[in-house]
C-alpha positions as semicolon CSV with decimal commas, in nm:
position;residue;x (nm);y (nm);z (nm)
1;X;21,092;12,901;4,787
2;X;21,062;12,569;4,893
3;X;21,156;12,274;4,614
4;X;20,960;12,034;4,556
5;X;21,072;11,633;4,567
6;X;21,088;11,597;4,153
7;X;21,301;11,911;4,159
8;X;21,546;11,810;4,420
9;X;21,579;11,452;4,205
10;X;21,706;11,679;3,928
11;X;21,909;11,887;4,056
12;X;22,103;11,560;4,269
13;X;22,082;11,362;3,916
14;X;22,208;11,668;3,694
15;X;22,496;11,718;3,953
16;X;22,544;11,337;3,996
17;X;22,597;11,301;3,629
18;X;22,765;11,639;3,529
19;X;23,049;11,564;3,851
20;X;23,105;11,197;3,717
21;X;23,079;11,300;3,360
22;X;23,351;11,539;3,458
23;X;23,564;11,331;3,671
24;X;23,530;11,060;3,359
25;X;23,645;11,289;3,128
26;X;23,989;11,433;3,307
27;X;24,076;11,063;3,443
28;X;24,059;10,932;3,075
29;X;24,292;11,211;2,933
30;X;24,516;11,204;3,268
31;X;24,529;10,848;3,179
32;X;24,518;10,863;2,832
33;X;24,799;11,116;2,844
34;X;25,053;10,967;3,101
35;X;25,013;10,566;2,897
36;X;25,065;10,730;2,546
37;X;25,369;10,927;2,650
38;X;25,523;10,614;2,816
39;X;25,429;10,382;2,525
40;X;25,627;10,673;2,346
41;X;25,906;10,651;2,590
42;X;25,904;10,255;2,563
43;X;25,916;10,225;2,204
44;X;26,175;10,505;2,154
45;X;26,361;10,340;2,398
46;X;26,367;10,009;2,249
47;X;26,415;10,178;1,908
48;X;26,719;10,333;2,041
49;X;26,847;9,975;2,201
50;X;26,806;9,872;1,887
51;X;27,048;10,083;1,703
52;X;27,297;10,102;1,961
53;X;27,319;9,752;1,937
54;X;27,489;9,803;1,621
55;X;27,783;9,945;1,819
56;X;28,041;9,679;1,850
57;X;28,313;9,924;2,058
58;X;28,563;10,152;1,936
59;X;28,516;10,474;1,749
60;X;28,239;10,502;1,622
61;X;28,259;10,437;1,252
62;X;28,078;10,611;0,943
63;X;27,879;10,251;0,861
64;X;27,718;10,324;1,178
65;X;27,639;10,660;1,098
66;X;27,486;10,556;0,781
67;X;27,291;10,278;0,926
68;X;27,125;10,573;1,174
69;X;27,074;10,806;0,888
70;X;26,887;10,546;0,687
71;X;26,682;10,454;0,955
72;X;26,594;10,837;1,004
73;X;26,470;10,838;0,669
74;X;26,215;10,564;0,690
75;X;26,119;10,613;1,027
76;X;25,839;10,853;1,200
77;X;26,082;10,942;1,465
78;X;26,366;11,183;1,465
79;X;26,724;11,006;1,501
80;X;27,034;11,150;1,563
81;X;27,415;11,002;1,617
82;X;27,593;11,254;1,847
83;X;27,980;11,143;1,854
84;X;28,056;11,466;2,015
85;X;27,996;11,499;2,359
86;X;27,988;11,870;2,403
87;X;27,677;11,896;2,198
88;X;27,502;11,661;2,411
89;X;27,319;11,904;2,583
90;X;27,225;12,066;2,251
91;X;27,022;11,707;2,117
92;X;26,791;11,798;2,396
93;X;26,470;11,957;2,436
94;X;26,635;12,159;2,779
95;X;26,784;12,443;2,853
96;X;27,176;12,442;2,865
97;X;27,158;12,679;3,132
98;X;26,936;12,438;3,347
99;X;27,112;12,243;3,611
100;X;26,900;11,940;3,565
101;X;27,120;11,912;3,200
102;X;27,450;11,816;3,426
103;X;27,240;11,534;3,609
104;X;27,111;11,399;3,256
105;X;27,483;11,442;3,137
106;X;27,639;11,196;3,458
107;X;27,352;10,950;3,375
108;X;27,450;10,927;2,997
109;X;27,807;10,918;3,100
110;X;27,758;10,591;3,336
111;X;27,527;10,418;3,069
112;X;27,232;10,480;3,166
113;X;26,885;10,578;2,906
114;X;26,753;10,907;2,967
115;X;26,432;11,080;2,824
116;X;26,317;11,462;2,818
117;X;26,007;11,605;2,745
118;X;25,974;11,901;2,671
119;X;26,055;12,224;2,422
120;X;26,339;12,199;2,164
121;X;26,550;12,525;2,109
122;X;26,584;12,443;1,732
123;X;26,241;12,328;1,608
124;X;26,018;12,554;1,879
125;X;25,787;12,246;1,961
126;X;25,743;12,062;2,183
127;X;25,927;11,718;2,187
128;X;26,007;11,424;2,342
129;X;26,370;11,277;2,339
130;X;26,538;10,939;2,466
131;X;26,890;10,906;2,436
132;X;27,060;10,645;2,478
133;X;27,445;10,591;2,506
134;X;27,675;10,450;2,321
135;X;27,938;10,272;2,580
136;X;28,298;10,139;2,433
137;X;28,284;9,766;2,603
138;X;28,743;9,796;2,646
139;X;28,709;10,111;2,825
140;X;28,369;10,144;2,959
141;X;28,373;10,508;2,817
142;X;28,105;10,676;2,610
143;X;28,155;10,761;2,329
144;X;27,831;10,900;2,214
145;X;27,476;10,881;2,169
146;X;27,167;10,795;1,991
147;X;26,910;11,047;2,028
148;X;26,529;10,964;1,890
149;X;26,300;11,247;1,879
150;X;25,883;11,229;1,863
151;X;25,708;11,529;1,856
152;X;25,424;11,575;2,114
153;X;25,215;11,713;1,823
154;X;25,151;11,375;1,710
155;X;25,088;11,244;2,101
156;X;24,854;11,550;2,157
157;X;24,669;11,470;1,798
158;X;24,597;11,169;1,953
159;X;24,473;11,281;2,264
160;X;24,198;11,544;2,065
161;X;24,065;11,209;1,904
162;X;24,016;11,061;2,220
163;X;23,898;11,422;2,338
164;X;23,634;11,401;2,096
165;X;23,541;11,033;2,185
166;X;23,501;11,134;2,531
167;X;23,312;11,442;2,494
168;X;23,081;11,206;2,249
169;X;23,054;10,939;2,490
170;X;22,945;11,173;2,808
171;X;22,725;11,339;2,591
172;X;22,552;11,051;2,492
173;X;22,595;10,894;2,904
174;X;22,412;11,212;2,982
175;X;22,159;11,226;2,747
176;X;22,091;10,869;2,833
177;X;22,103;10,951;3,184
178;X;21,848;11,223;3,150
179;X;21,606;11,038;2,951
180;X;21,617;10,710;3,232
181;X;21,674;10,954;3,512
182;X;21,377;11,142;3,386
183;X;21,181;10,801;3,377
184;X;21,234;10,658;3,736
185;X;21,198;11,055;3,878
186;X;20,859;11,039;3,696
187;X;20,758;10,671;3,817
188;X;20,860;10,828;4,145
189;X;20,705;11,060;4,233
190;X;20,415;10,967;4,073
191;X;20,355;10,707;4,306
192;X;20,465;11,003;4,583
193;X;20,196;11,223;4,469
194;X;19,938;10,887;4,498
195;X;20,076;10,839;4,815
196;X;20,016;11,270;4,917
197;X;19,670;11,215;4,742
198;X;19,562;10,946;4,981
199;X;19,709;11,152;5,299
200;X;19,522;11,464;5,191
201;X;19,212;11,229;5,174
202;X;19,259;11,026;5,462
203;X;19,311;11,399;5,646
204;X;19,018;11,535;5,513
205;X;18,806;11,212;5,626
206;X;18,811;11,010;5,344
207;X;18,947;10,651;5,422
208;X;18,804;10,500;5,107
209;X;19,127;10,604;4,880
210;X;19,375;10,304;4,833
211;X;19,703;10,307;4,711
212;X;19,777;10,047;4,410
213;X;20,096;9,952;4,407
214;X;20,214;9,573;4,388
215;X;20,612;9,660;4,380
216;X;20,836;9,512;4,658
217;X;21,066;9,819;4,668
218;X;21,065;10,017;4,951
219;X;20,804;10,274;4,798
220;X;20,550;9,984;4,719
221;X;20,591;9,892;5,142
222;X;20,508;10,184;5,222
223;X;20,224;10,276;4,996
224;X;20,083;9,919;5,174
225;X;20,193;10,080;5,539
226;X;19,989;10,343;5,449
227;X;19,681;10,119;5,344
228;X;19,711;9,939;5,657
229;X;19,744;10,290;5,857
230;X;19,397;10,412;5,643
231;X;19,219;10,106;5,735
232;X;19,311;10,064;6,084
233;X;19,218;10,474;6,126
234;X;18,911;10,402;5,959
235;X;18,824;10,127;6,202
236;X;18,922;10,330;6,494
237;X;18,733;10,631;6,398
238;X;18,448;10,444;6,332
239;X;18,450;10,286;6,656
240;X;18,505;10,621;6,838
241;X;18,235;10,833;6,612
242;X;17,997;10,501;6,753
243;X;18,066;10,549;7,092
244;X;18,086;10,905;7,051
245;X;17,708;10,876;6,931
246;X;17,623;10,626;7,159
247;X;17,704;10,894;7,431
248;X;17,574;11,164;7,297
249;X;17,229;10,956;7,288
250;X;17,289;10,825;7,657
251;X;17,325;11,223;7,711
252;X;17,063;11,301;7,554
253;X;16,862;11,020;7,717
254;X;16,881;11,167;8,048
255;X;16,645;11,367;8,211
256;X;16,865;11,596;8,378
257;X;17,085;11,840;8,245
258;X;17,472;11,776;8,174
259;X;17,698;12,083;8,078
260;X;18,093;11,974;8,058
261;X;18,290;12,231;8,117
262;X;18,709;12,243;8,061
263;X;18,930;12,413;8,337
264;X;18,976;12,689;8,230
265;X;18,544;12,705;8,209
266;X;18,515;12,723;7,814
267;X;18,197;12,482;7,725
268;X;18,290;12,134;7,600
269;X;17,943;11,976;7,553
270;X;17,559;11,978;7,642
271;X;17,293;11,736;7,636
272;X;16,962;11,784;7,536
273;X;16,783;11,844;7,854
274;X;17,044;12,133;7,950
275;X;16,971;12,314;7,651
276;X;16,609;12,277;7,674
277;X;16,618;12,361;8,029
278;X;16,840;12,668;7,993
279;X;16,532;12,783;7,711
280;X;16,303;12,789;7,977
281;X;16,518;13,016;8,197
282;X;16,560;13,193;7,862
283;X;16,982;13,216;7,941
284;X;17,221;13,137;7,729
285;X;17,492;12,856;7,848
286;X;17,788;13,094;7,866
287;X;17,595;13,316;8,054
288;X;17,467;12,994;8,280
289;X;17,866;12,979;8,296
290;X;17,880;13,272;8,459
291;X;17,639;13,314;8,755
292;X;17,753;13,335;9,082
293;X;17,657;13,036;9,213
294;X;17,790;12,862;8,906
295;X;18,096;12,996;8,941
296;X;18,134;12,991;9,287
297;X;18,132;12,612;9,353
298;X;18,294;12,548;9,001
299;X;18,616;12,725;9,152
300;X;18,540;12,451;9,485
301;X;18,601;12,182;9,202
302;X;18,926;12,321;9,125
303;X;19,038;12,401;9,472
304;X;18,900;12,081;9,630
305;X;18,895;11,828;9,319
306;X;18,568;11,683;9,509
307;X;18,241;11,648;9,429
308;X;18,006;11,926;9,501
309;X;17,688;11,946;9,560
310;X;17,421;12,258;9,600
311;X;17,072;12,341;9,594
312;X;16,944;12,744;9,400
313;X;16,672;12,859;9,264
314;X;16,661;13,040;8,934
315;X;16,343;13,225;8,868
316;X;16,047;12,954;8,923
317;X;16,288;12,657;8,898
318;X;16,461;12,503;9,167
319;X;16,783;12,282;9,101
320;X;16,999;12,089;9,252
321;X;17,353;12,106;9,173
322;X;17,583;11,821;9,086
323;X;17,957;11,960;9,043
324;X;18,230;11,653;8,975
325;X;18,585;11,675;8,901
326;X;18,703;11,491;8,564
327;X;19,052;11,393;8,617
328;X;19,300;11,199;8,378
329;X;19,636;11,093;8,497
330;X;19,634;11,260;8,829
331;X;19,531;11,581;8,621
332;X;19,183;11,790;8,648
333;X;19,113;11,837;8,266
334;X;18,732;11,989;8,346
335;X;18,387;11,953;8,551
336;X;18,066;11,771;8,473
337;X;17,780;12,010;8,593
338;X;17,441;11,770;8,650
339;X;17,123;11,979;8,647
340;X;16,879;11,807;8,849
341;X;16,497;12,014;8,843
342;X;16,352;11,948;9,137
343;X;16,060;12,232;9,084
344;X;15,802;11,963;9,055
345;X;15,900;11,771;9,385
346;X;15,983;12,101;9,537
347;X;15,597;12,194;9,425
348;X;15,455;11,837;9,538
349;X;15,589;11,921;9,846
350;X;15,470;12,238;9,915
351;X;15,131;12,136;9,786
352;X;15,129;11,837;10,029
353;X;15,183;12,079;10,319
354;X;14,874;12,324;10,193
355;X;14,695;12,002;10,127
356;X;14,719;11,876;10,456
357;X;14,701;12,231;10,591
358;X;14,357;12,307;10,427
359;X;14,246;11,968;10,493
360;X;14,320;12,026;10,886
361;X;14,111;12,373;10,847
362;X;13,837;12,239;10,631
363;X;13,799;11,934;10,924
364;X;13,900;12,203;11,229
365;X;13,559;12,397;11,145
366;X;13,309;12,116;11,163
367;X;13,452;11,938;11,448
368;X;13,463;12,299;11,676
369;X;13,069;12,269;11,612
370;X;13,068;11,938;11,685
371;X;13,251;11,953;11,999
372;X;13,082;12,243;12,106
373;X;12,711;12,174;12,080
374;X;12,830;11,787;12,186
375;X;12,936;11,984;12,524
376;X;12,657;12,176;12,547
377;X;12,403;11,907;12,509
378;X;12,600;11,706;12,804
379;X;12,647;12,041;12,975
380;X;12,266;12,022;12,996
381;X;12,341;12,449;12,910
382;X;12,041;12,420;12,620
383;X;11,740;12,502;12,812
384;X;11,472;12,422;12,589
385;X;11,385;12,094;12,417
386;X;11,380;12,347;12,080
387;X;11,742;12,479;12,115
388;X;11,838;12,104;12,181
389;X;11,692;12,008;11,884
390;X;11,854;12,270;11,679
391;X;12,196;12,151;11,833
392;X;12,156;11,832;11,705
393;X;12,070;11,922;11,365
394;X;12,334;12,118;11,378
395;X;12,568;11,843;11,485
396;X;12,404;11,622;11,252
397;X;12,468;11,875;10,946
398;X;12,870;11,889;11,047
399;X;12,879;11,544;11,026
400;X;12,747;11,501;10,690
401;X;12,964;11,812;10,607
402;X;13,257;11,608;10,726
403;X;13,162;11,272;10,514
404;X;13,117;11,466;10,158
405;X;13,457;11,590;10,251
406;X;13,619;11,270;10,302
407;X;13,433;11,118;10,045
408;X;13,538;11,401;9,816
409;X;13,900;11,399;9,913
410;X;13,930;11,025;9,847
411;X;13,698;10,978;9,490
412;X;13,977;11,291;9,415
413;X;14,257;11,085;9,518
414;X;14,126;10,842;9,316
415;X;14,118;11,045;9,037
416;X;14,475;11,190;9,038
417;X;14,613;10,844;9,028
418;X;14,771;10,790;8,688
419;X;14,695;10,388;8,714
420;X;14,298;10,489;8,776
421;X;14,051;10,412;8,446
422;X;13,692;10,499;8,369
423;X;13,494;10,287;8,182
424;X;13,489;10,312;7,803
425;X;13,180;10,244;7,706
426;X;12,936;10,446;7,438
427;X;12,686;10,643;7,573
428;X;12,435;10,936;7,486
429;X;12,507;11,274;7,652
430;X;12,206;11,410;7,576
431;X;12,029;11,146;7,741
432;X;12,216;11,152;8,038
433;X;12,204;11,549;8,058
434;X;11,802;11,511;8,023
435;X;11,790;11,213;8,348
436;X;12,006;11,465;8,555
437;X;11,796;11,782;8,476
438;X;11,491;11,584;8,568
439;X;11,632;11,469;8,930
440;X;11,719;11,891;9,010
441;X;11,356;11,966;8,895
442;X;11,225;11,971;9,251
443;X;11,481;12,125;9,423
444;X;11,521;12,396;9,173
445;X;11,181;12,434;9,206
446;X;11,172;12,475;9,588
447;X;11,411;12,706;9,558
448;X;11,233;12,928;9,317
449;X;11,478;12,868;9,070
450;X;11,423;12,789;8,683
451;X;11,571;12,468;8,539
452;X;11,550;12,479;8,135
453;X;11,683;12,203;7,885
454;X;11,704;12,201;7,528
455;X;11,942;11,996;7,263
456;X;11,977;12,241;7,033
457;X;11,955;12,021;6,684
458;X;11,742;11,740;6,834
459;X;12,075;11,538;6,731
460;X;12,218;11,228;6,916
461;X;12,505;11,274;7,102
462;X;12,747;10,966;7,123
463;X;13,060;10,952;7,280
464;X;13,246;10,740;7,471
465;X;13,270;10,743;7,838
466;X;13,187;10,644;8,188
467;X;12,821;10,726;8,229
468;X;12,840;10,733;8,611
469;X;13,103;10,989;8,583
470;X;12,932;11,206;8,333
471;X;12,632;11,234;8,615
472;X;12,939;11,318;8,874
473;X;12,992;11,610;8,639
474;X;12,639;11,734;8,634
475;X;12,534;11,697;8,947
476;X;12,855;11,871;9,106
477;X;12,752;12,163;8,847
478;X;12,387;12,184;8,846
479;X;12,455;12,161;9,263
480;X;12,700;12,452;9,219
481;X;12,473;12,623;8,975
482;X;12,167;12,576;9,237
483;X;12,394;12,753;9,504
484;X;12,500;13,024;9,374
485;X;12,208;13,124;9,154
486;X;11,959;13,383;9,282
487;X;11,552;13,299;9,370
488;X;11,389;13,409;9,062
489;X;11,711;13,309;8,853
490;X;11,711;13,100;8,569
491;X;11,975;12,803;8,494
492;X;11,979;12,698;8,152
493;X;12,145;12,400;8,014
494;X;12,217;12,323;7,625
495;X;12,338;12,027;7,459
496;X;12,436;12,015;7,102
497;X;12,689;11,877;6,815
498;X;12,967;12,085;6,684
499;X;13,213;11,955;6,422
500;X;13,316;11,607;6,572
501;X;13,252;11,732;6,961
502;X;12,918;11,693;7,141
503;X;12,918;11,994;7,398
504;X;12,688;12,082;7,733
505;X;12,681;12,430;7,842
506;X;12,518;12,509;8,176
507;X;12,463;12,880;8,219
508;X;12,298;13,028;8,532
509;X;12,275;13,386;8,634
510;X;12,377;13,441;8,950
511;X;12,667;13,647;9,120
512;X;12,920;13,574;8,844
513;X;13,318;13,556;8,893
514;X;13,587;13,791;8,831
515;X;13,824;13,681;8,556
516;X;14,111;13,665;8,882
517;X;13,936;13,416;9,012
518;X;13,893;13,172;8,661
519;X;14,264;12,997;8,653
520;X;14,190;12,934;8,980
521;X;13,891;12,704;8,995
522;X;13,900;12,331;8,990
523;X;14,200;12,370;9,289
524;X;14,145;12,134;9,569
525;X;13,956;12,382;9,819
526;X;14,001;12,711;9,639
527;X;13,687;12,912;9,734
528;X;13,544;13,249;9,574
529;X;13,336;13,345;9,886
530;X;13,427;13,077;10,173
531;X;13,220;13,222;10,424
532;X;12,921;13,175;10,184
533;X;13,053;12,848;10,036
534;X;13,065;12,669;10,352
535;X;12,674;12,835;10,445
536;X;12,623;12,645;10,146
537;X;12,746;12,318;10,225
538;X;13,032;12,299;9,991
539;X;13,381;12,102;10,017
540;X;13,579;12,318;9,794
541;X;13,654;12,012;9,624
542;X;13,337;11,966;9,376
543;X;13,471;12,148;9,085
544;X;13,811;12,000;9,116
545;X;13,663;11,685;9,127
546;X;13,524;11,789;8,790
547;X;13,822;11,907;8,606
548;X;14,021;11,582;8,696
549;X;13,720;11,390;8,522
550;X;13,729;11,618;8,226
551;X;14,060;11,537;8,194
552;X;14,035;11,167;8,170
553;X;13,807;11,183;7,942
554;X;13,982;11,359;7,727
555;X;13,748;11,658;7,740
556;X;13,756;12,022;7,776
557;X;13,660;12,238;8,069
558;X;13,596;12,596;7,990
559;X;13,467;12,877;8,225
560;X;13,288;13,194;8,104
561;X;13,192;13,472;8,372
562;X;13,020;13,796;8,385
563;X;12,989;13,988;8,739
564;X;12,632;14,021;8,835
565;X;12,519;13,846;8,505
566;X;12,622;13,489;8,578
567;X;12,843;13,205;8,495
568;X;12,889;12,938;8,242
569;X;13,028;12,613;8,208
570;X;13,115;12,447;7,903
571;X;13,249;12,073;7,856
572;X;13,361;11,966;7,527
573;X;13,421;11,590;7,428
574;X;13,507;11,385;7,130
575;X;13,200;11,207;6,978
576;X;13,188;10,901;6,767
C-alpha cells in the first residue's frame, strides 16, 4: 500500500511531536527532580550550619539541646542532636550493614557535611538526611552531630504538580501542534495536488492549466518552474505538430508514393499517393511489405546502408523503386521506399514504337506501289498505252493515299496537344448537319446508296463550338458510313434536342461490328477489315481523328452495332 504525501506529513509530524513531547517531559522531571533534591540538600545544609553554629566547643550542653528541640518543633524538617557516636549510623536512612556507612562515618569524623538519600529503618519512607558535625575547636574531635531530615514525600508531591503541569502543557503543545500541523499539511498539499492536476493535464495534452501561486517559498518556485515548463512544451509541441503537418502535406503533395518503414520493417508512415496507389493494386501495405522484391532490396538497405534503386511490375503497373537508408547518429533507424509509376511513360513508350511501327507499314504499302509501277513505267515492261495509263492512276491514287495520311497524322497531332483550342463560337448543329448531308447527296447517289435527314422536333440546335470541326466530324462519318454501307443501303441521319444536349445520330446498315471490336475504335490505325479498309481508301486514322474532337468539345462519342444490320454513331453535346 503505497502512502500518500499528506499521510507521510502525519505520520513524520505525529512522531516529531509525540518523540519531543516525550523527551520534554522526562528532561523536565530529570531536571525537575535532581534541582529540587539539591535545593533540599542546600537548604538542609545551611539549616544545619546554622545550628551547629551554636556550638561554641566542649561538651555539648543541654541549652544546645534545647535550642535543637525547639527548632524541631517549628520547623518542616526533622532535627536531631546525636551526642553519641555509636548511633550515628542509626540517624541515617542506610543500612548499618552497608559498607558505604564506615566511609560516611570517616567523613563526619574529619568535619566534613554528609547527606543520604534514601529509606529510613524507623519511619519506612523514604528520606533525605544531612548531617553535619559538631567539631570541639581545643581538640579538633567530634563530638556529635546535627542530623535534619526531609521526607521525599514532600519532594515527590512536588514533582506530581509539575507532573501534571507537564502532561497539561504537552497536551496542549500537541493539540496545538495538530491543529497548525494540520493547517500547513493542508496548504501543502493542496498546492501539491494543483501542481499533480496541471501534470496530469499537461500529460494528457492540455497546456492551458496554470498554476496560481504568488508565494516565494520553494513550492511557489516550482509551481512557476512548472508554468514555464507548460508553456515552453506548449510552444514546442506546437511548433513540431506544424511541421509535423507541414510534412505530412509536402507528403501528401507528392505524386509518388512514400512508405517509411523502421528496421525492423514495421510501417511508420504513408502518404497519400501510396495509399491510393496500393488501392489500385488492391494490396494492403503490410502485405506491399512483404513481396519479394520489396523485401529483397529492403534487406540491401540494411546490408549496404546505400541507396537502392529497381524497376517491377505489379499487375498492369510498372514502378520504379527508390530504397534510401535513414540514418541518425551513425545509426540506420529505417528506409524511405519512393514509389515512382512509370505505367504511363512505360505506355507512351510502347505506343510511340507501334506508332511509328504502323506508321512505317501504313507508308511501306503505298510506296511498294509506287516504286513498283514507277519501275515498270521506266522499265518500258507496260506494253500498252492502256496498262500505262492504269499504272499511273494507280501511282497517282498511292500518292493521294499517302497525303490524307500525313495530313491525318498531323491535324491528329494537332489534336492530342493539350495547348491546342477550337474556336468557341455559337453555332447551329442542325444547320451544319443539313449543309454536310447536302454535299454527300451525289456521291451517295452514285453509289446507289440512300442519304435521309430529318431533325426530329423541327427545334434549333445551339451549341457552342468550332463549326469547321463539327463538318470534320461529319464528313469523316458520313465518308465511313458511305464505305461500308451496301448498294441499295440506306444511311439515315437524325438530329434532335434532349434535356440540355443537342444529339446527331448517323445510322447506316451495312456490315455492322462485333461488340470486340467497339473499345477499340477511334485508335490511331486500328482497322476492322484492313484489307477492305485500305480498298477503300482509308487511313485508319478518320475515326480517331473524331473521338479526339469529341473530346474537346466536351461531347460524347457513342457506338451502337448490330452484325449484318448496321452501325450507329451517336455524338452528344451541351447546348445553350
Amino acid at each position: 500500500m503505497r502512502l500518500g504525501i499528506s499521510t507521510k506529513l502525519w505520520i513524520t509530524l505525529i512522531i516529531l511531536l509525540l518523540g519531543s513531547s516525550l523527551f520534554t517531559y522526562w528532561t523536565t522531571l530529570i531536571i525537575y527532580k535532581h534541582f529540587y533534591v539539591a535545593q533540599t540538600e542546600e537548604q538542609l545544609s545551611e539549616q544545619g550550619s546554622k545550628l551547629s553554629a551554636l556550638y561554641q566547643g566542649g561538651p555539648i550542653t543541654p541549652e544546645l539541646k534545647d535550642k535543637v528541640i525547639l527548632m524541631n518543633s517549628i520547623s518542616n524538617e526533622e532535627i536531631k542532636l546525636a551526642d553519641n557516636l555509636a548511633i550515628l549510623g542509626e540517624c541515617l536512612p542506610i543500612n548499618h550493614k552497608d559498607p558505604y556507612l564506615q566511609l560516611l562515618r570517616e567523613k563526619l569524623f574529619n568535619g566534613e557535611v554528609i547527606t543520604v538519600v534514601g529509606e529510613h529503618a524507623q519511619c519506612e519512607k523514604d528520606i533525605i538526611a544531612v548531617a553535619t558535625p559538631l567539631m570541639d575547636p581545643s581538640t579538633n574531635q567530634l563530638v556529635g552531630a546535627i542530623f535534619v531530615f526531609r521526607k521525599l514525600a514532600t519532594i515527590y508531591d512536588a514533582i506530581s504538580e509539575i507532573k501534571f503541569m507537564l502532561f497539561m502543557y504537552i497536551f496542549l503543545f500537541i493539540l496545538l501542534g495538530i491543529i497548525v500541523g494540520k493547517l500547513i499539511t493542508n496548504k501543502l498539499t493542496r498546492r501539491i495536488r494543483q501542481m499533480e492536476s496541471v501534470a496530469t493535464k499537461m500529460m494528457d495534452g492540455d497546456f492551458n492549466a496554470k498554476l496560481v501561486d504568488h508565494s516565494k517559498d520553494e513550492i511557489g518556485k516550482l509551481g512557476q518552474t512548472i508554468n514555464h515548463l507548460s508553456d515552453s512544451l506548449k510552444t514546442t509541441i506546437q511548433l513540431l505538430s506544424k511541421e509535423k503537418k507541414q510534412l505530412s502535406q509536402i507528403l501528401d503533395g507528392i505524386r509518388d508514393g512514400v512508405i517509411t518503414v523502421d528496421k525492423d520493417g514495421g510501417l511508420v508512415k504513408c502518404n497519400c499517393s501510396s495509399r491510393n496507389l496500393l488501392d489500385k493494386l488492391g494490396i494492403s501495405k503490410e502485405d506491399f511489405l512483404l513481396l519479394p522484391i520489396i523485401k529483397q532490396n529492403f534487406d540491401k538497405v540494411l546490408k549496404q546502408k546505400e541507396i537502392i534503386v529497381d524497376e517491377t511490375e505489379l499487375g498492369e503497373f510498372v514502378f520504379i523503386l527508390y530504397l534510401a537508408p535513414l540514418i541518425e547518429k551513425d545509426e540506420l533507424w529505417g528506409t524511405a521506399i519512393v514509389i515512382h509509376d512509370i505505367t504511363l511513360e512505360r505506355k507512351r513508350e510502347r505506343d510511340i514504337r507501334e506508332f511509328l511501327a504502323m506508321v512505317s507499314h501504313e507508308l511501306r504499302t503505298p510506296l511498294s506501289y509506287m516504286k513498283g509501277y514507277t519501275e515498270a513505267l521506266i522499265d518500258g515492261i507496260a506494253g500498252t498505252k492502256e496498262v500505262e495509263d492504269r499504272y499511273i492512276t494507280t501511282i497517282d491514287n498511292e500518292t493521294k493515299r499517302m497525303e490524307r495520311l500525313v495530313n491525318d497524322l498531323l491535324d491528329l497531332t494537332k489534336l492530342e496537344n493539350a495547348a491546342y483550342t477550337m474556336n468557341n463560337d455559337q453555332i447551329h448543329l442542325d444547320h451544319i448537319v443539313d449543309k454536310v448531308v447536302t454535299r454527300f447527296k451525289k456521291a451517295y447517289g452514285n453509289k446507289g446508296v440512300v442519304l435521309n435527314f430529318q431533325n426530329i422536333g423541327d427545334n434549333e440546335l445551339r451549341m457552342i463550338g468550332d463549326e469547321d470541326r463539327i463538318i470534320q466530324i461529319l464528313v469523316n462519318l458520313f465518308d465511313n458510313a458511305l464505305r461500308h454501307t451496301p448498294v441499295d443501303g440506306e444511311v439515315a441521319v437524325k438530329t434532335y434536342l434532349k434535356d440540355k444536349y443537342v444529339v446527331v445520330e448517323i445510322s447506316d446498315t451495312g456490315e455492322g461490328i462485333e461488340k470486340k471490336h467497339l473499345d477499340k475504335i477511334g485508335q490511331k490505325f486500328y482497322r476492322i477489315d484492313k484489307a477492305r479498309s485500305r480498298q477503300h481508301g482509308g487511313t485508319g486514322l478518320g475515326l480517331a481523328i473524331v473521338k479526339q474532337i469529341v473530346d474537346k468539345l466536351k461531347g460524347k462519342l457513342e457506338i451502337e452495332s448490330v452484325v449484318g444490320e448496321g452501325t450507329t454513331f451517336k455524338i452528344t453535346f451541351p447546348s445553350i
